[in-house]
PDBQT receptor file of N, H, CA, C and O in Angstrom, charges set to zero:
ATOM      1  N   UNK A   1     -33.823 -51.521  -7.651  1.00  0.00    +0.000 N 
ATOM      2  CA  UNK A   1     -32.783 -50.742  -6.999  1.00  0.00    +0.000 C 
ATOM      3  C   UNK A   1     -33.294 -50.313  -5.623  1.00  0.00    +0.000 C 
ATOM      4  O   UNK A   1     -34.421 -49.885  -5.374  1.00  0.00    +0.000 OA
ATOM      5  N   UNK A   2     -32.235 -50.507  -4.731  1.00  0.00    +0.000 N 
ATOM      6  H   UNK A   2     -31.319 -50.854  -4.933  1.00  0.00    +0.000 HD
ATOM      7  CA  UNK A   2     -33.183 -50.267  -3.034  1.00  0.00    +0.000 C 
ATOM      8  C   UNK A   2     -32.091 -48.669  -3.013  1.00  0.00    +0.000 C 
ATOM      9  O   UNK A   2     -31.622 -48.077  -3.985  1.00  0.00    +0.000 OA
ATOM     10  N   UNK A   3     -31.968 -48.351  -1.609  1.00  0.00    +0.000 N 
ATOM     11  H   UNK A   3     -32.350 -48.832  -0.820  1.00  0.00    +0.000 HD
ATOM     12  CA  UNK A   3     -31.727 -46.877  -1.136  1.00  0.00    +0.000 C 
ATOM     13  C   UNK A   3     -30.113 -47.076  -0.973  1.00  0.00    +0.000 C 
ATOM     14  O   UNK A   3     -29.378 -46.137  -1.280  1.00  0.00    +0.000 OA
ATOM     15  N   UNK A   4     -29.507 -48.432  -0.437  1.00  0.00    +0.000 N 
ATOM     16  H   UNK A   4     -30.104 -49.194  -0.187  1.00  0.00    +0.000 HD
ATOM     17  CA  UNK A   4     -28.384 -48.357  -0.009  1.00  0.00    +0.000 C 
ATOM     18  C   UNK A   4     -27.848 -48.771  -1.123  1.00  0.00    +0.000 C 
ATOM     19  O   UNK A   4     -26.768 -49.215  -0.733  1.00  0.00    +0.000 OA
ATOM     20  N   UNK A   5     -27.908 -48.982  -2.737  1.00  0.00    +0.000 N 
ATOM     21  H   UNK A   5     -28.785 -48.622  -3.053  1.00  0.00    +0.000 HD
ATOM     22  CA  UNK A   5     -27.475 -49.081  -3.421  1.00  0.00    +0.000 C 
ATOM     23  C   UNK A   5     -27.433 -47.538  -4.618  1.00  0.00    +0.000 C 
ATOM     24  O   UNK A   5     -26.587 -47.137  -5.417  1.00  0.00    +0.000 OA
ATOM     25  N   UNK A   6     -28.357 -47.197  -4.337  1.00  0.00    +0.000 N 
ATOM     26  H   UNK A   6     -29.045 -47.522  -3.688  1.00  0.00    +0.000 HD
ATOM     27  CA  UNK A   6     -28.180 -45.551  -4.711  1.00  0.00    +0.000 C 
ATOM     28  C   UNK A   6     -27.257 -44.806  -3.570  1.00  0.00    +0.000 C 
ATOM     29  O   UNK A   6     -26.670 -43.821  -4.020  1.00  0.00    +0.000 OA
ATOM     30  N   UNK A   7     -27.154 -44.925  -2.979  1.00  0.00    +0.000 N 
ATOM     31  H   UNK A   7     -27.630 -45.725  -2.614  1.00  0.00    +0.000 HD
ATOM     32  CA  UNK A   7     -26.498 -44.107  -2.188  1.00  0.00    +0.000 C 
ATOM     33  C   UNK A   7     -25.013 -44.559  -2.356  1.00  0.00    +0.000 C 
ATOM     34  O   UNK A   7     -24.135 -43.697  -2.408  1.00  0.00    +0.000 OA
ATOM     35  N   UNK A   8     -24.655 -46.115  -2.456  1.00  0.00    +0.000 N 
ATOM     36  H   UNK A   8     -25.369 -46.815  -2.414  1.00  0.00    +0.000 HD
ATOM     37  CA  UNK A   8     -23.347 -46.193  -2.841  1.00  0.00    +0.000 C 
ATOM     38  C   UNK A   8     -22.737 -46.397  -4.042  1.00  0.00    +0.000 C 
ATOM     39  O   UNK A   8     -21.834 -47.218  -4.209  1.00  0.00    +0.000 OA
ATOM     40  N   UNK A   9     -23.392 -45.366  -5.268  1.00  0.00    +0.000 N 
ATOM     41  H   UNK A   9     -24.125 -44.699  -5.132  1.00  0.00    +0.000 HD
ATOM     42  CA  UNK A   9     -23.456 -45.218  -6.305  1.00  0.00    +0.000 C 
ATOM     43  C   UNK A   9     -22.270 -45.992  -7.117  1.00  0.00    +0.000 C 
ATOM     44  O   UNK A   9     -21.462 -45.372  -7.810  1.00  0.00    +0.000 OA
ATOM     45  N   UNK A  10     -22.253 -47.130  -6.992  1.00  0.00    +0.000 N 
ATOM     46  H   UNK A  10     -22.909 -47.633  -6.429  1.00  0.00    +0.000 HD
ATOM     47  CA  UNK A  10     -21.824 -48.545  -7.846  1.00  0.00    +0.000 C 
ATOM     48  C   UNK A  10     -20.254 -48.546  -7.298  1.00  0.00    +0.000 C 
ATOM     49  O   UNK A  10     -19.359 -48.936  -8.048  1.00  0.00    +0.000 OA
ATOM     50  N   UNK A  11     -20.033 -48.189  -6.251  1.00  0.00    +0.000 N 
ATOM     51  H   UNK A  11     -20.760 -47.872  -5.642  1.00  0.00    +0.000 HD
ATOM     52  CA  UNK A  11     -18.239 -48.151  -5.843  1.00  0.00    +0.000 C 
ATOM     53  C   UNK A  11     -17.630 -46.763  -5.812  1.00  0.00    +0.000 C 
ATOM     54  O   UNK A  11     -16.537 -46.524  -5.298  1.00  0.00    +0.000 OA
ATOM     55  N   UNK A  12     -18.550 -45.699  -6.503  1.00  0.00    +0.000 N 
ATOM     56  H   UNK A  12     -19.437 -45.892  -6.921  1.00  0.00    +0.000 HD
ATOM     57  CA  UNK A  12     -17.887 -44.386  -6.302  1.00  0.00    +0.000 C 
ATOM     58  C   UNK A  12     -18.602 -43.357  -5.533  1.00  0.00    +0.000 C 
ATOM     59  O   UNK A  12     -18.830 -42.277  -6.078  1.00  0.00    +0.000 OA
ATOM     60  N   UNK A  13     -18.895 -43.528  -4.593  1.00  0.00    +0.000 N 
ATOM     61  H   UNK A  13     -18.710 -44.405  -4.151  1.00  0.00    +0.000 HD
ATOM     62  CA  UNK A  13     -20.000 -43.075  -3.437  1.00  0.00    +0.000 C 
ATOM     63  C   UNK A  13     -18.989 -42.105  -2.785  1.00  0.00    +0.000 C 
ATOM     64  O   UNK A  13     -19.417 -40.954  -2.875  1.00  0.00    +0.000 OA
ATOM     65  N   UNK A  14     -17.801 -42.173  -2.164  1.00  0.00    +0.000 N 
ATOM     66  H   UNK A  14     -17.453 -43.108  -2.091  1.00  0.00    +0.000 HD
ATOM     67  CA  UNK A  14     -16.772 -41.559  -1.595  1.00  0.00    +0.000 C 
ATOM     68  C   UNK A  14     -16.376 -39.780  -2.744  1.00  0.00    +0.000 C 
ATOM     69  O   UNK A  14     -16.117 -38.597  -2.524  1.00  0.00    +0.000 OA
ATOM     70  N   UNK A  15     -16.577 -40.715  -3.950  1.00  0.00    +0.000 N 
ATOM     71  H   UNK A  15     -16.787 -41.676  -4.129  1.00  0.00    +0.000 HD
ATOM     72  CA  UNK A  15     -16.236 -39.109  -5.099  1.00  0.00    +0.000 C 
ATOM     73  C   UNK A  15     -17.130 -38.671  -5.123  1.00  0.00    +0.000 C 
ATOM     74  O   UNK A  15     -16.859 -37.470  -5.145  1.00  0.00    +0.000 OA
ATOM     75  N   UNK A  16     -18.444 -38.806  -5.143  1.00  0.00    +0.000 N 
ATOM     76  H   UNK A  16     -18.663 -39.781  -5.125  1.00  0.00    +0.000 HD
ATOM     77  CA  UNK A  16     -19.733 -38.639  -6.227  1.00  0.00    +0.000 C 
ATOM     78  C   UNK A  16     -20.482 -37.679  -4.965  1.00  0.00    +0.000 C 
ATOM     79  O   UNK A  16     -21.244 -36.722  -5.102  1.00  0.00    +0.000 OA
ATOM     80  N   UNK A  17     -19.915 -38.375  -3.578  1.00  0.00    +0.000 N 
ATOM     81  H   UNK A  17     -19.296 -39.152  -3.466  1.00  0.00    +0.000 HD
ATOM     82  CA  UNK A  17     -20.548 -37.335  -2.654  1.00  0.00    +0.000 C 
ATOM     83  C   UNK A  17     -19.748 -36.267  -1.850  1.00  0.00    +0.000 C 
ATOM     84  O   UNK A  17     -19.997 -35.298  -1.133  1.00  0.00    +0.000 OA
ATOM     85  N   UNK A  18     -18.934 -36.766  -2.211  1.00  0.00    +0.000 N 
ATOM     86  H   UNK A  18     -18.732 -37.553  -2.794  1.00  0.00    +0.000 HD
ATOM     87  CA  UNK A  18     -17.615 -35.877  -1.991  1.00  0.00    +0.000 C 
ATOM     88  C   UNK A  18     -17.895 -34.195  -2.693  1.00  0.00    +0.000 C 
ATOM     89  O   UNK A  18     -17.776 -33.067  -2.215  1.00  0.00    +0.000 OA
ATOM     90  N   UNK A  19     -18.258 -34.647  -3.857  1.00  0.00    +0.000 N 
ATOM     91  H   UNK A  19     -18.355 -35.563  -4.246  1.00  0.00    +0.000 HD
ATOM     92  CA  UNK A  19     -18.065 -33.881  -5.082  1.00  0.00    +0.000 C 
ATOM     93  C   UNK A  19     -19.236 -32.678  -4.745  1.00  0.00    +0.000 C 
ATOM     94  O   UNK A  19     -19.084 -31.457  -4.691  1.00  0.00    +0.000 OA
ATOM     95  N   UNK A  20     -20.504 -33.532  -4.535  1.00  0.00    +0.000 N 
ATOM     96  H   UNK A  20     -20.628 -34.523  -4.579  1.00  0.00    +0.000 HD
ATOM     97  CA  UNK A  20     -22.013 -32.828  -4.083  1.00  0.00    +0.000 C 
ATOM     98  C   UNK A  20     -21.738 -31.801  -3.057  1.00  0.00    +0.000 C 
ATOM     99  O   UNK A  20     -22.038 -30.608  -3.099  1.00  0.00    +0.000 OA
ATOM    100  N   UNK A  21     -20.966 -32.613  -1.902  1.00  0.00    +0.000 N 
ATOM    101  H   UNK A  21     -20.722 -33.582  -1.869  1.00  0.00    +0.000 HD
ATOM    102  CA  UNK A  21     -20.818 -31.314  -0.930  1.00  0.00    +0.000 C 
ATOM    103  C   UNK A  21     -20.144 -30.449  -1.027  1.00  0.00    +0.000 C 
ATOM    104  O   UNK A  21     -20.406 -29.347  -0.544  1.00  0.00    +0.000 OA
ATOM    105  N   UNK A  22     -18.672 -30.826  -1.939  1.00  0.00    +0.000 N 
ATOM    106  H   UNK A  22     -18.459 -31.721  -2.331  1.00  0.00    +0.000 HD
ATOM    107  CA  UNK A  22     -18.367 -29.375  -2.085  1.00  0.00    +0.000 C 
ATOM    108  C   UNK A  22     -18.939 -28.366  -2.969  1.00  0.00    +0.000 C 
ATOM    109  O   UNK A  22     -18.961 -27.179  -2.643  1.00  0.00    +0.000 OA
ATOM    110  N   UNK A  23     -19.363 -28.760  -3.983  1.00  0.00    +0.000 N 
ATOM    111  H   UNK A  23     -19.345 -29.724  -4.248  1.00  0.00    +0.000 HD
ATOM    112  CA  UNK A  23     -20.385 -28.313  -4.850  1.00  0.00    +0.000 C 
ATOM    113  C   UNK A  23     -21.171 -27.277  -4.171  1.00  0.00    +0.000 C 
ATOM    114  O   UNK A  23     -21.370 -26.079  -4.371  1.00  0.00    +0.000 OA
ATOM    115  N   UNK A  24     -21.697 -28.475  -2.967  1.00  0.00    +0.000 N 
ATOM    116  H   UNK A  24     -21.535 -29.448  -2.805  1.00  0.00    +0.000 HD
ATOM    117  CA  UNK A  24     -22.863 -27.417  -1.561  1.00  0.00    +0.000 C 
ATOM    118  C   UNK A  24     -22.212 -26.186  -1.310  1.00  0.00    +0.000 C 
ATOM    119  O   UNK A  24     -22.588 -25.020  -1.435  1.00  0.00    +0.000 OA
ATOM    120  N   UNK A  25     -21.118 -26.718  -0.913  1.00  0.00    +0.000 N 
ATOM    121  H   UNK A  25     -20.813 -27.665  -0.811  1.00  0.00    +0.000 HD
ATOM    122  CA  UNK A  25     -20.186 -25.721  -0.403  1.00  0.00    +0.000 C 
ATOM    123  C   UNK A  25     -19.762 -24.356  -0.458  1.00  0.00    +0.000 C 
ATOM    124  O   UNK A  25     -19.817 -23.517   0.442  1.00  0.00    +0.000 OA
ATOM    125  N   UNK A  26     -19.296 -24.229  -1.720  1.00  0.00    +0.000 N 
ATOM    126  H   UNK A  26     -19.251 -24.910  -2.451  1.00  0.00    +0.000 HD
ATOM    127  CA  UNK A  26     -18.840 -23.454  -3.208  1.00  0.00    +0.000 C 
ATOM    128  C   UNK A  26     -20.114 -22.659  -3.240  1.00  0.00    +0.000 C 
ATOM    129  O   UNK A  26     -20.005 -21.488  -2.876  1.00  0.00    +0.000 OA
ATOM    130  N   UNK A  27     -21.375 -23.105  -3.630  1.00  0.00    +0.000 N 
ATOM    131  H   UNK A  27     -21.463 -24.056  -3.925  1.00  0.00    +0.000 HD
ATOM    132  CA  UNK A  27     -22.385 -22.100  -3.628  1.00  0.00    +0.000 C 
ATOM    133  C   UNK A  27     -22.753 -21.255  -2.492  1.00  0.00    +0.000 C 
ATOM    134  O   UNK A  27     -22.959 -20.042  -2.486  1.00  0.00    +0.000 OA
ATOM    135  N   UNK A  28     -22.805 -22.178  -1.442  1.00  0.00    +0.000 N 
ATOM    136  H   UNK A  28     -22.637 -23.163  -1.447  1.00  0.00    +0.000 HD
ATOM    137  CA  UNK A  28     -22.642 -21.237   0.121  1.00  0.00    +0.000 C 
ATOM    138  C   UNK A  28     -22.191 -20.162   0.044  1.00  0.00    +0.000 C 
ATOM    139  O   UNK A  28     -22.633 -19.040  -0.200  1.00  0.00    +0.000 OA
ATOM    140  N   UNK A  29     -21.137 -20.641   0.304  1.00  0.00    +0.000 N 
ATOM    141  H   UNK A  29     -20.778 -21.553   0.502  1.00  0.00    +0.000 HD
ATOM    142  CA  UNK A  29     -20.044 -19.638   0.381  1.00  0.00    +0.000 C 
ATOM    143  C   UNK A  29     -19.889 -18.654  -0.649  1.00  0.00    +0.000 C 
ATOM    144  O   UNK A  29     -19.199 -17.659  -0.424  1.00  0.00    +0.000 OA
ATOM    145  N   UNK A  30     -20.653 -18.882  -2.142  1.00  0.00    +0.000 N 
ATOM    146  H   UNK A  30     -21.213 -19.690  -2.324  1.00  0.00    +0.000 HD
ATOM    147  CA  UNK A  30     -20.571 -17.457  -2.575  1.00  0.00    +0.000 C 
ATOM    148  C   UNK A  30     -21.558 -16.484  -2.315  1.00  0.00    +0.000 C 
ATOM    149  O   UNK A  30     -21.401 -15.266  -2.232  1.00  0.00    +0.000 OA
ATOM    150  N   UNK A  31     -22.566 -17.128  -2.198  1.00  0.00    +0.000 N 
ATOM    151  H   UNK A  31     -22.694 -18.118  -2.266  1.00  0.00    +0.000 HD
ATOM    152  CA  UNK A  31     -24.212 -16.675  -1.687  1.00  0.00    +0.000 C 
ATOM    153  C   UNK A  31     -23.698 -15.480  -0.289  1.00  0.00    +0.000 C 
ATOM    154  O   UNK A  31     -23.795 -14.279  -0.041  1.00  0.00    +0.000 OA
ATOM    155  N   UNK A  32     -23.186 -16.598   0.273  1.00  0.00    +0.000 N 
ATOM    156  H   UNK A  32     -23.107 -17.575   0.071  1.00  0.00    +0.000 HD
ATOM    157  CA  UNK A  32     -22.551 -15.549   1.960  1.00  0.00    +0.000 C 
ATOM    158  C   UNK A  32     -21.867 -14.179   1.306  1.00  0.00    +0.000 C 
ATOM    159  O   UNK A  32     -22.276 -13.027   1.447  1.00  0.00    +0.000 OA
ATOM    160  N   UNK A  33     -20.674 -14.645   0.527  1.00  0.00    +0.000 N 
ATOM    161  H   UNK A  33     -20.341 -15.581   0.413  1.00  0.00    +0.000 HD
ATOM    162  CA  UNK A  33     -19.922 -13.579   0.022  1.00  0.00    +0.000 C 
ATOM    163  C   UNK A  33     -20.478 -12.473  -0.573  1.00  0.00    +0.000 C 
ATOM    164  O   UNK A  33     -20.194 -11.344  -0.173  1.00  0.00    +0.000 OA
ATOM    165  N   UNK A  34     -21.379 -12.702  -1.651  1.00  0.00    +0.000 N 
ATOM    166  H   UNK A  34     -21.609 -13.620  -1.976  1.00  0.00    +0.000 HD
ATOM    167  CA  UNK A  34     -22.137 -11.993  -2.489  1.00  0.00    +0.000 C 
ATOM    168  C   UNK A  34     -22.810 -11.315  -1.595  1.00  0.00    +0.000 C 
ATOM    169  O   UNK A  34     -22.961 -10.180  -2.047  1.00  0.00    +0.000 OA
ATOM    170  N   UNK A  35     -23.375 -11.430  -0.390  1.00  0.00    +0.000 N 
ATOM    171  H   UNK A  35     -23.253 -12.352  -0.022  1.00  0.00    +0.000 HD
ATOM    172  CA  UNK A  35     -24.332 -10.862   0.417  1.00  0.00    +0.000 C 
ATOM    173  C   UNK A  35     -23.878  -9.894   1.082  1.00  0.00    +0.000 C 
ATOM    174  O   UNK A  35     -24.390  -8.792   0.883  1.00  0.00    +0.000 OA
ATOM    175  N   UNK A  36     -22.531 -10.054   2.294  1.00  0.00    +0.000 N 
ATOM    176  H   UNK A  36     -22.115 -10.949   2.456  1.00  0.00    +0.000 HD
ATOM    177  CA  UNK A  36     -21.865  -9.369   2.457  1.00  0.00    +0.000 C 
ATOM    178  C   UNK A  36     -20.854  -8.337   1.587  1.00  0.00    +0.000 C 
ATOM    179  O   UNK A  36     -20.556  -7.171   1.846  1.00  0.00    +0.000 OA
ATOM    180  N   UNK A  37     -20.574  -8.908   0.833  1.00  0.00    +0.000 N 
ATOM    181  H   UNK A  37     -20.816  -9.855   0.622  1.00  0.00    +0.000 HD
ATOM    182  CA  UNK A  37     -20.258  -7.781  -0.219  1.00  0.00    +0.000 C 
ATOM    183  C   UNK A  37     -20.943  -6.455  -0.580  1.00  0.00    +0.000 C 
ATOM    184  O   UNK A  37     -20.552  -5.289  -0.639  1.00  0.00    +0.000 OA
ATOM    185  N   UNK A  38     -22.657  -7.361  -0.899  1.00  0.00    +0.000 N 
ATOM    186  H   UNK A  38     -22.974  -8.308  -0.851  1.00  0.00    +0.000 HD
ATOM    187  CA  UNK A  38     -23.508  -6.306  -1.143  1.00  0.00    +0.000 C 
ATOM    188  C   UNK A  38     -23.834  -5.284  -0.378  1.00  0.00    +0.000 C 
ATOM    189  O   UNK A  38     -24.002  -4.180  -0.898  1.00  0.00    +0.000 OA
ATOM    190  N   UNK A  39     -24.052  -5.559   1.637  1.00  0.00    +0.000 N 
ATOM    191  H   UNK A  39     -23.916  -6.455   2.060  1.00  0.00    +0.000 HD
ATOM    192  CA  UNK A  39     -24.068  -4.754   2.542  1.00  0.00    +0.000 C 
ATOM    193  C   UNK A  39     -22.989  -3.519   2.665  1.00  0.00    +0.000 C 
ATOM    194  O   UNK A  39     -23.220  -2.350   2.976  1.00  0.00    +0.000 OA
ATOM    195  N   UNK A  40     -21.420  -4.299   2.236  1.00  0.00    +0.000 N 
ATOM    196  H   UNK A  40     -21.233  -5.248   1.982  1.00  0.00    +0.000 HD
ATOM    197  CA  UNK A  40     -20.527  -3.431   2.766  1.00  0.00    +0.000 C 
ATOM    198  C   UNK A  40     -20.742  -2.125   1.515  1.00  0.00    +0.000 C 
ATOM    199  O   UNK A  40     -20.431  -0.963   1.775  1.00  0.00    +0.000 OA
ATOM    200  N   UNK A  41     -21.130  -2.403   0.599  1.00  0.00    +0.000 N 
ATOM    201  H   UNK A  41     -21.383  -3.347   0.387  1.00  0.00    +0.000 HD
ATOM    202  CA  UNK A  41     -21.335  -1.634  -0.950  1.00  0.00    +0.000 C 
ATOM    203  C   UNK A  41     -22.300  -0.571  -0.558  1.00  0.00    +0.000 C 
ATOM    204  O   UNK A  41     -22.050   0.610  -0.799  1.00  0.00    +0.000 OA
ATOM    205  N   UNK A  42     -23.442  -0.964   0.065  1.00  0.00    +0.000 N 
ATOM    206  H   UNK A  42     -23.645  -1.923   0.261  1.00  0.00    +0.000 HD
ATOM    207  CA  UNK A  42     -24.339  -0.375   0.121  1.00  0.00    +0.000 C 
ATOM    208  C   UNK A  42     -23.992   0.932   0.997  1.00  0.00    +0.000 C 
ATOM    209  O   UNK A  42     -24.065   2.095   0.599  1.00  0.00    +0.000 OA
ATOM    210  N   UNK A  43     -23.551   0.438   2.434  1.00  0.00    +0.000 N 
ATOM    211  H   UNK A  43     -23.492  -0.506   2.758  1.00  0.00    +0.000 HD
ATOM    212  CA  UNK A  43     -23.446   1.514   3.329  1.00  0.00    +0.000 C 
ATOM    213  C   UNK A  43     -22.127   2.132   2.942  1.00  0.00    +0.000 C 
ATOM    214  O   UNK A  43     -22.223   3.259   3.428  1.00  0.00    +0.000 OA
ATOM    215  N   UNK A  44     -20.944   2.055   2.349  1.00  0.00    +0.000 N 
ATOM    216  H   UNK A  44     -20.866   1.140   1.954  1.00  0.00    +0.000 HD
ATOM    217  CA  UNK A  44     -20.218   2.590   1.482  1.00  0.00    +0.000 C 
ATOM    218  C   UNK A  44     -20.920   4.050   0.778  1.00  0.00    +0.000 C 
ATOM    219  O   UNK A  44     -20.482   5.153   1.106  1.00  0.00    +0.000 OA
ATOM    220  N   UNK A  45     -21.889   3.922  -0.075  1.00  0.00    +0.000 N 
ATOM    221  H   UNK A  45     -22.245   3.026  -0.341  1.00  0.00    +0.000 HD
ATOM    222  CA  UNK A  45     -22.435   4.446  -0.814  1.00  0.00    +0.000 C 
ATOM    223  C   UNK A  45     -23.720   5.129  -0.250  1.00  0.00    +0.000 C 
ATOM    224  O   UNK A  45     -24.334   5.980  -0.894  1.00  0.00    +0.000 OA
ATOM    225  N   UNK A  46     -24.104   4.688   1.042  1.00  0.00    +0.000 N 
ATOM    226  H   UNK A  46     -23.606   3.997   1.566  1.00  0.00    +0.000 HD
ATOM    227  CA  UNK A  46     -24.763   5.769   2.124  1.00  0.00    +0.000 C 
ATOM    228  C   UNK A  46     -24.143   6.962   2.535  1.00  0.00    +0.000 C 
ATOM    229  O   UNK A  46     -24.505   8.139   2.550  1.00  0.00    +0.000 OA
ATOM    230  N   UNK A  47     -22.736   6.146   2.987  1.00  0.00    +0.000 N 
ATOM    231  H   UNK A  47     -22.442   5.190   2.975  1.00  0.00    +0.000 HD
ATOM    232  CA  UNK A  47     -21.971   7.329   3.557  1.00  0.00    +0.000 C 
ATOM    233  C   UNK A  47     -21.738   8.556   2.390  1.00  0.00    +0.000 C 
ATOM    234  O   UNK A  47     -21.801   9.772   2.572  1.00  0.00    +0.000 OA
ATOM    235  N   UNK A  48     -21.487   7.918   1.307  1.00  0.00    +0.000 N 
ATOM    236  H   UNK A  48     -21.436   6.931   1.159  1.00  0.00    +0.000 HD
ATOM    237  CA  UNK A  48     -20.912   8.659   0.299  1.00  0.00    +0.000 C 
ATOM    238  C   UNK A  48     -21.792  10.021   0.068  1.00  0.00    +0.000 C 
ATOM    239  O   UNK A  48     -21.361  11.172   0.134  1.00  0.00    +0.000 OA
ATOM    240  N   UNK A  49     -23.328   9.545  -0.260  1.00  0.00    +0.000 N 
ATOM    241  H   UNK A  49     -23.678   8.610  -0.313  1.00  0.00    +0.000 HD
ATOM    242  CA  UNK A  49     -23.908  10.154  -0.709  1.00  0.00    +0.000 C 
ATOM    243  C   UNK A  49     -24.808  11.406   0.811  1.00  0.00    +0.000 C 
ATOM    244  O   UNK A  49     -25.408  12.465   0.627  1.00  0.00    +0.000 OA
ATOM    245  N   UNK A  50     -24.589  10.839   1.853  1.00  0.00    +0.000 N 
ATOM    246  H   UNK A  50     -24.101   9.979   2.002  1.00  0.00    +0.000 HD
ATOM    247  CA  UNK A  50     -24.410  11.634   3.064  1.00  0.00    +0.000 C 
ATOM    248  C   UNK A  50     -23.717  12.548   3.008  1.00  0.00    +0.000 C 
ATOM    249  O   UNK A  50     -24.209  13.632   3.322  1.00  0.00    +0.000 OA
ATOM    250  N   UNK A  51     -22.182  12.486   2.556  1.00  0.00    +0.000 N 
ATOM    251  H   UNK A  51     -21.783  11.606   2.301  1.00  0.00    +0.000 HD
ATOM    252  CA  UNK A  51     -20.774  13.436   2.728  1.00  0.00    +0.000 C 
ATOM    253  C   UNK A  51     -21.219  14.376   1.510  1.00  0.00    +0.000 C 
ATOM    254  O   UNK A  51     -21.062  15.597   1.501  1.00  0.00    +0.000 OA
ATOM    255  N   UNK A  52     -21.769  13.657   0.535  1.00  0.00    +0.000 N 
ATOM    256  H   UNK A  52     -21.896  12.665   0.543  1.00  0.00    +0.000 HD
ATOM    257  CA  UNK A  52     -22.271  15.069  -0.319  1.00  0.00    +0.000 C 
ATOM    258  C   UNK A  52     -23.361  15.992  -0.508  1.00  0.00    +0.000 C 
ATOM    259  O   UNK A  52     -23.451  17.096  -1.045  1.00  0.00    +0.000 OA
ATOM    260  N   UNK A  53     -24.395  15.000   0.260  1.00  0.00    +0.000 N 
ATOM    261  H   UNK A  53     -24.321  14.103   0.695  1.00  0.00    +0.000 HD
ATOM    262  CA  UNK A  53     -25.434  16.002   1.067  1.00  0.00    +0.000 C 
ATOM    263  C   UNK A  53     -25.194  17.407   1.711  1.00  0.00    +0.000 C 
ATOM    264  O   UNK A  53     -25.771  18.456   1.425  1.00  0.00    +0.000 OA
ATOM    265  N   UNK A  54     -24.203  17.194   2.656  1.00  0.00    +0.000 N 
ATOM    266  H   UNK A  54     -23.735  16.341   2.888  1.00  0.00    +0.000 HD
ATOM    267  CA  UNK A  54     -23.750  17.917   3.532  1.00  0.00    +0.000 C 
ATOM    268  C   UNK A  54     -23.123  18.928   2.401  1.00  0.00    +0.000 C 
ATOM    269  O   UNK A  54     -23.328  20.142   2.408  1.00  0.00    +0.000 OA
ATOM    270  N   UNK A  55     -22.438  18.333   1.564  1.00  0.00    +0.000 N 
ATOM    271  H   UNK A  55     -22.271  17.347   1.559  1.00  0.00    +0.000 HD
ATOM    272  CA  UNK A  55     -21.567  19.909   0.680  1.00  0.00    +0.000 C 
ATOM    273  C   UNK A  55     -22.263  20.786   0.212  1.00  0.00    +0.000 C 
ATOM    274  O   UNK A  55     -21.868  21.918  -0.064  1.00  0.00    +0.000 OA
ATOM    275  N   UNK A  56     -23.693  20.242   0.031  1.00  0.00    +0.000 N 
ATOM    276  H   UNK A  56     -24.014  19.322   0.255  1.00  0.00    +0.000 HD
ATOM    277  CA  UNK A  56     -24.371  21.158  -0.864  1.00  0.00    +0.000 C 
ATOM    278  C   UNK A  56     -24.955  21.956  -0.403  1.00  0.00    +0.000 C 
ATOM    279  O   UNK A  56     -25.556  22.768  -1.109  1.00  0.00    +0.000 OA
TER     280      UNK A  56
């Protein structure tokens, strides 16, 4: 088996890599999400616990 026959994985090379990148994709993009999510959470819960600093 050489490289350009793995790569055009027997006629379905168009799905099979198709599939991989969005795959790539999909995880990206939750990784990003998850991250930013986590920031906006955090300083959310800075402020929070700031505003009740102050009451006490």
């Amino acid at each position: 088996m050489n490289w350009s026959e793995f790569f055009s994985m027997g006629g379905y090379a168009l799905y099979v890599w198709s599939s991989f990148g969005l795959m790539a994709l999909l995880l990206i993009a939750n990784l990003v999400w998850t991250l930013q999510r986590k920031s906006i959470v955090t300083e959310k819960l800075k402020r929070l616990l700031k505003s009740r600093e102050k009451r006490i």
